[in-house]
N, C-alpha and C positions, 0 to 999 in steps of 0.2 A: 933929590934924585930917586932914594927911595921909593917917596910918598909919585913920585910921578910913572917907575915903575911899576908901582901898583896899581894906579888909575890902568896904564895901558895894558898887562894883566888880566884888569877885570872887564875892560873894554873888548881884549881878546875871547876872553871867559864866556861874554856874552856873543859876538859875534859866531864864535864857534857852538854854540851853543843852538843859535837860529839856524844854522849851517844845517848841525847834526840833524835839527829835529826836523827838518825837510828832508832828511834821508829817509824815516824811517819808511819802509818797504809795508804799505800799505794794500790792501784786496780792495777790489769794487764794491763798493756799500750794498749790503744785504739787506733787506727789509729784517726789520726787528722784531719780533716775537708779538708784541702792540700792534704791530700795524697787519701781521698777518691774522691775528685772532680775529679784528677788525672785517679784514676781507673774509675769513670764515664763516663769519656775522652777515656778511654782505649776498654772500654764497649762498646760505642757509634761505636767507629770505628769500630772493629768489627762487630758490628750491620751493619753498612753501608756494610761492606764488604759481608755481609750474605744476604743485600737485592738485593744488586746487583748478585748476585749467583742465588737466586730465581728471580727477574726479564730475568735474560738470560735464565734458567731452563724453567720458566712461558712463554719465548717468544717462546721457541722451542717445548714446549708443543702445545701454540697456534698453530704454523705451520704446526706442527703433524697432532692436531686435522682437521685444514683445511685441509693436503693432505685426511686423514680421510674419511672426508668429502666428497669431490670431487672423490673418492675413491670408497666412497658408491654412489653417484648420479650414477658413468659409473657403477656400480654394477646393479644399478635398470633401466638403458637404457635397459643394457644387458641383464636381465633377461624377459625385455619388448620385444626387439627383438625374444628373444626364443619364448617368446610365443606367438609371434606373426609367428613365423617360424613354430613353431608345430600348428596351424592352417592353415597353408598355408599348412604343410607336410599331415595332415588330409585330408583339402580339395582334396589334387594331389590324396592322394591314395583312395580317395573315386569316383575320376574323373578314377582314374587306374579301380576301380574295375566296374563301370559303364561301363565304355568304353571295358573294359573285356569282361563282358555280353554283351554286343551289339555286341562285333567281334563275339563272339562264337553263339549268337542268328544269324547275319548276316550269318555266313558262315553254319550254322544249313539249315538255307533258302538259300542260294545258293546252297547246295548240292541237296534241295530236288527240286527248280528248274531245275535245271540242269541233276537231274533222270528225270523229267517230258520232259523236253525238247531234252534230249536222247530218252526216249522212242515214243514220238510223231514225234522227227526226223528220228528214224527207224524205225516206220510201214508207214509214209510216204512214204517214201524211197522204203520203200517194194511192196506198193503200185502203186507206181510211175513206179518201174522197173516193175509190173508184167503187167500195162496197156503198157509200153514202148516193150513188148517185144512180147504180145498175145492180140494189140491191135483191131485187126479181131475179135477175139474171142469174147473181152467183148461188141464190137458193136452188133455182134451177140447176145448175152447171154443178150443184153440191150432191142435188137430188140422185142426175144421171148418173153422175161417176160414182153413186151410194150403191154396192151391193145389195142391200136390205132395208129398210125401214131403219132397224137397230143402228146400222153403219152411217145410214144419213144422221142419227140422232147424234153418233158419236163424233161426226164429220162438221155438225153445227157446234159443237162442244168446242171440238177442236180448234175451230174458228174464234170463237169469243175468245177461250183458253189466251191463242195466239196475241189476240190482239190486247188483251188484258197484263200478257207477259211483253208484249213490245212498249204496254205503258209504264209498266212498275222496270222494264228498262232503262225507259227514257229518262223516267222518273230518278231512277240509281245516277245515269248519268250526268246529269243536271246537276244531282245533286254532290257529286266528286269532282264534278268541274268546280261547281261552285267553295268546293271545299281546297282547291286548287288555287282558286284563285287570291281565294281569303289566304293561304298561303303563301302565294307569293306577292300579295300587299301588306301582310305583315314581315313580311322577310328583306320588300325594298322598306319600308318600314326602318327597319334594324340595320340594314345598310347606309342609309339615310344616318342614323344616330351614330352608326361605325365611322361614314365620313366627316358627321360634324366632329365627335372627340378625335379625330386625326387633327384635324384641321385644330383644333384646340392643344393637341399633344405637340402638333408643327411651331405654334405659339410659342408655348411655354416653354420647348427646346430651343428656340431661338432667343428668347429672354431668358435665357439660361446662359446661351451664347454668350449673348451682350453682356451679362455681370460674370460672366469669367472672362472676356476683352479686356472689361473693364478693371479685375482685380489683377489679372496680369499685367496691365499697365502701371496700374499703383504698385505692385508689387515689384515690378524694374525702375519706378520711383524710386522704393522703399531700400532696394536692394542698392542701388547707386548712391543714395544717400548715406547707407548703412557701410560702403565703400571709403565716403568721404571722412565718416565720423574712425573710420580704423588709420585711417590715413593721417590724421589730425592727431590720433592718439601715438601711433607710429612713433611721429613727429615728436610732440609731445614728448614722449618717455625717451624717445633718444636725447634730445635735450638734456631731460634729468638724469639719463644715464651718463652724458659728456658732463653736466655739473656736480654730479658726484664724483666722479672720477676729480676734476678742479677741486671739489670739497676734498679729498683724501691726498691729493698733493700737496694741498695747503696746509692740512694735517700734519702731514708727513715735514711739510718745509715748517713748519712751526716747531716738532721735534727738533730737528737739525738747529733752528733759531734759537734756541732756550738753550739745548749743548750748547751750540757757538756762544750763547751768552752768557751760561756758566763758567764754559773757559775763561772767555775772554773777562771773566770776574777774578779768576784764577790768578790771570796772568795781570790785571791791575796788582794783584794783592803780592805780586812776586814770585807766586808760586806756577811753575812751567806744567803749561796745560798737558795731558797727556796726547797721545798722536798716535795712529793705527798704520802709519806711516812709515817705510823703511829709510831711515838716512846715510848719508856716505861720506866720509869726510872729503873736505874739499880740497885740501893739498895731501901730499906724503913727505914722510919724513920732516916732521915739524917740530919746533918746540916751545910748548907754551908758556908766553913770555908776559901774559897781564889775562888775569880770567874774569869773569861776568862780574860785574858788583859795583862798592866802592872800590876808588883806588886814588895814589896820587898820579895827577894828570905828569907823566913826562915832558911835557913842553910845557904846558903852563903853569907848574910845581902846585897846585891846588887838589883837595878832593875833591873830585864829583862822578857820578855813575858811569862807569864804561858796558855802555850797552852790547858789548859782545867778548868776545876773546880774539890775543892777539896768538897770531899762531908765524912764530918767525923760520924761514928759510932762504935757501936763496934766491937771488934775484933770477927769475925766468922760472922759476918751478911752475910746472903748470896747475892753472887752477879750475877746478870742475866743479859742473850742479849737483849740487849737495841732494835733488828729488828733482823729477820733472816740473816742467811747469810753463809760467809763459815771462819773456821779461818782459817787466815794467818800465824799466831805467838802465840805460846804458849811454855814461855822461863824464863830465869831467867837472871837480869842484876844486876851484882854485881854494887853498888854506883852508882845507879840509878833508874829504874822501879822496881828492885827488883822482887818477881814473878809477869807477867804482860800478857795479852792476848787480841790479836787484832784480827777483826772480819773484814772481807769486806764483803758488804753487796752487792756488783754487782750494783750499780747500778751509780756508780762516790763517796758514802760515804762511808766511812770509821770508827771504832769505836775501843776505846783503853784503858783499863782496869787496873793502876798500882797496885803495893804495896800489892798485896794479900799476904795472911799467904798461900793459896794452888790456884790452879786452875784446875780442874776435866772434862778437854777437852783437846784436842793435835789438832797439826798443821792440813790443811784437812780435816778435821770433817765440816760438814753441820748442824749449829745450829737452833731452830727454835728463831722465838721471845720468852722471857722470861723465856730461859731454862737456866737451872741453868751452868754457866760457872766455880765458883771459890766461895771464901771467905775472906771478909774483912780482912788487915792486916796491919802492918808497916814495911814493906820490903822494901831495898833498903834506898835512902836518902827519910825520913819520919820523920816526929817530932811525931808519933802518929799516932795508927788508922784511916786510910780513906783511900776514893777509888779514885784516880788521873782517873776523866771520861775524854776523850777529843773523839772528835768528827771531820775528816777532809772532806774534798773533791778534789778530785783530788791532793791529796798528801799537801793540805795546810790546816791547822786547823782550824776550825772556831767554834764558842762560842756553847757549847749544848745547853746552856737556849735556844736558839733559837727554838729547837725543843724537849723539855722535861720539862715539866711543874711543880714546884713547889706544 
């Protein structure tokens, strides 16, 4: 009978056993500190791949901006040329219109020359033929009207004198026409030469034109393209600015990962992690009746670990969240927790509630601290009213006294 209570003992032993350890009040699986450096790693590369994008981007932008550049200086030669060309075109057609006036003043004065020199060559002439042909006559006609001998001498004097001065006249004449004229053929001449460099300054202003059309056009190219390469780079760095920002999360959740795994090293080794957490007891008025450790099991008369403390009062005491959080489990374990209800608290702890007569929360529900969850009971394997607290971290139980105060 013994040896058979003992099989059924260790058979209980064990079944409570698989029972318990599906209670423990476990958190959603955290990447581990390996698997975050990993993605760090992953990060990083990427990163690098994205700098060297933008370094190529950034080189060909430089180049841009240099042809750009170089782009604008022949823009501002060019446009120094023009206007250096439309001074030059100014000055020609102010020399055109100068030299205009002086042909049209010159040949104004040649014609009126050339009347005066006409007409002084034909009464000459008329002159000339009427002594050449009745020259008896005017000797006579010079004789009569001579007061004296002396006066006719000085009267034929006169006569040659005249016609001597009407030829070194004509002669003058002639020769200031002709000095006239030599003037104003070398003057259309020079007009002539003023209208061909117009015509040549018209040219070269107009091929001046066409290669500043032409570099304005490359330069709204160059300019649109130089839009596309900042555009690209924009792009670019925002990227690496959104993957670093990812690389220092990761950073940062890798800190948190190595705490959490230091802990939860802690609390393998029995030792309760510390917690920046305030906690609250979960019943009042209690008293502690089996605390965290080894102990002898009361039902099953054996040692083994009681992952929590028993905190006995009475039946209906109510029981509250020990820290906000969210629940996990809100269930019922026959020959074991009996009604029972676990809270994760997000942050690596976890908290775990046996034995209730009821509990007045469901799975998913977001508790705060010290809202009411449930009510004292003896459900499940129980010798008696109390509330089985236990408290873990990273799925491993560690002693509540540690963070809830008598």
């Amino acid at each position: 009978m013994k040896h058979r209570k003992s099989i059924r003992s260790l058979i209980a032993l064990g079944i409570t056993a698989v029972l318990l350890l599906g209670l423990v009040p476990g958190s959603a699986r955290a990447a581990s500190s390996s698997e975050i450096k990993e993605a760090i790693q992953d990060l990083k590369a990427e990163n690098s791949q994205i700098q060297a994008q933008i370094n190529a981007i950034r080189s060909r932008y430089d180049a841009n901006a240099s042809e750009i550049q170089q782009l604008v200086d022949q823009k501002d030669a060019i446009d120094q040329e023009i206007v250096l060309l439309n001074e030059q075109i100014i000055n020609v057609n102010e020399q055109v219109a100068a030299y205009s006036q002086l042909v049209a003043d010159t040949q104004e004065q040649l014609e009126v020359s050339q009347a005066l020199l006409d007409d002084l060559s034909e009464r000459n002439r008329q002159r000339i033929q009427a002594m050449e042909e009745a020259g008896t006559i005017s000797y006579w006609e010079v004789l009569f009207e001579a007061s004296s001998f002396t006066d006719l001498l000085d009267r034929l004097n006169m006569v040659e004198e005249i016609a001597a001065a009407d030829q070194r006249r004509l002669q003058e004449m002639e020769l200031a026409a002709a000095m006239v004229e030599k003037t104003r053929l070398e003057m259309e001449e020079n007009l002539q030469e003023l209208e061909t460099s117009r015509a040549e300054l018209a040219l070269a202003q107009q091929t001046l034109e066409e290669r500043r059309d032409d570099s304005d056009e490359l330069l709204r190219e160059l300019i649109a393209k130089q839009e596309e390469f900042q555009a690209l780079l924009d792009e670019s760095e925002a990227a690496q600015d959104e993957l670093m920002q990812q690389i220092a999360q990761k950073e940062k959740e890798l800190k948190e990962a190595q705490y959490d795994e230091y802990l939860a090293k802690l609390a393998a080794m029995g030792t309760a992690p510390p917690s920046n957490a305030t906690w609250v007891t979960p019943v009042s008025n209690y008293t502690l009746t089996s605390p965290f450790g080894n102990r002898l099991h009361p039902v099953l008369g054996i040692y083994r670990m009681h992952n929590g403390i028993d905190m006995a009062c009475p039946t209906g005491t109510p029981i509250y969240a020990t820290r906000a959080g969210k629940v996990t489990t809100a269930a019922y374990q026959a020959g074991g927790a009996g009604y029972y209800v676990s809270i994760n608290h997000l942050d690596g702890f976890s908290s775990i509630y046996m034995h209730m007569t009821r509990y007045v929360v469901s799975a998913g529900q977001t508790v705060a601290q010290g809202q009411l969850i449930g009510y004292v009971g003896s459900t499940g394997i129980s010798t008696g009213p109390h509330l089985h607290f236990g408290i873990s971290y990273a799925g491993t139980y560690v002693n509540p006294l540690a963070y809830i105060y008598r």
